[in-house]
C-alpha positions in Angstrom: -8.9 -27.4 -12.7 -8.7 -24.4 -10.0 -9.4 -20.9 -11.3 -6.0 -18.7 -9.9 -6.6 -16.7 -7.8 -4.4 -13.4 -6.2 -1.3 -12.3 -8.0 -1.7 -15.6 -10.5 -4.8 -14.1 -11.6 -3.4 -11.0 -13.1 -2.5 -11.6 -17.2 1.3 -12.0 -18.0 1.8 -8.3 -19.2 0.1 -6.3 -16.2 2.1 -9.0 -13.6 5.3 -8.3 -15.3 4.5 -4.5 -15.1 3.7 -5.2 -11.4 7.2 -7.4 -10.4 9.5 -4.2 -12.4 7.5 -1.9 -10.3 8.4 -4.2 -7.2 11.8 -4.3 -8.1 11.9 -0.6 -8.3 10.6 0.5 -5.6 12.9 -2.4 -3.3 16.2 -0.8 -5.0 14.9 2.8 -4.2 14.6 1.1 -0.5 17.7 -0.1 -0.5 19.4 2.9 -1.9 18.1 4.9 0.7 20.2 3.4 3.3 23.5 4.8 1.5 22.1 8.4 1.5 23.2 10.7 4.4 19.7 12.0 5.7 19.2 15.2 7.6 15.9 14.4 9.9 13.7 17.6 11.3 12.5 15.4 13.8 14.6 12.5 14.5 12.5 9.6 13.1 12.1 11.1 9.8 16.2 11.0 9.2 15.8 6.9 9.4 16.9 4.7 6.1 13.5 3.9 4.0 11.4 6.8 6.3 9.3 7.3 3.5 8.7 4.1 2.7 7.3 2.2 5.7 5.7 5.9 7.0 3.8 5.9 3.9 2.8 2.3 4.3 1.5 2.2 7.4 0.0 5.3 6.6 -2.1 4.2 4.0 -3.1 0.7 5.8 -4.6 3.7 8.2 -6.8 5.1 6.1 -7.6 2.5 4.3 -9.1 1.0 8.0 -10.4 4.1 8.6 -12.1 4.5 5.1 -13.5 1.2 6.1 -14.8 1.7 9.4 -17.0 4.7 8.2 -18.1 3.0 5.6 -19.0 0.2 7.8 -20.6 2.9 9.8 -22.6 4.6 7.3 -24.1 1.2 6.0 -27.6 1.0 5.7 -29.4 -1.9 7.7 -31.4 -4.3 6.1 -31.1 -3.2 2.3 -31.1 0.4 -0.2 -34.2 2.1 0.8 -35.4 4.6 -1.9 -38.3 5.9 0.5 
């Protein structure tokens, strides 16, 4: 038999914890879009700003987080020199 992997390898408990988390955040979403919003600079008054800015915000660092670390590998193995 195959060993589950991605979101069926998670125990019962901490994927139930996950899906009400889900569910939250998608009805905060979709609240959003019935609140009058007051934007400084025109994007920022959009329904569910903060929600896809801080997305794609953190897909940003996490590439950039990866690149220097990609960066600041070390060739060939740890050296302890």
């Amino acid at each position: 038999m195959a060993t589950p992997r991605g979101i069926l390898a998670i125990e019962p408990r901490r994927r139930r914890v996950l899906a009400i988390a889900v569910v939250v955040l998608l009805v905060l979403v979709g609240v959003d879009f019935f609140v009058e919003h007051h934007g400084a600079f025109g994007i920022d008054g959009t329904p569910g700003f903060a929600a896809w800015y801080g997305f794609a915000s953190a897909v940003f660092f996490v590439a950039l987080a990866l690149g220097w670390a990609s960066l600041a590998a070390v060739r060939g193995g740890r050296r302890d020199d």
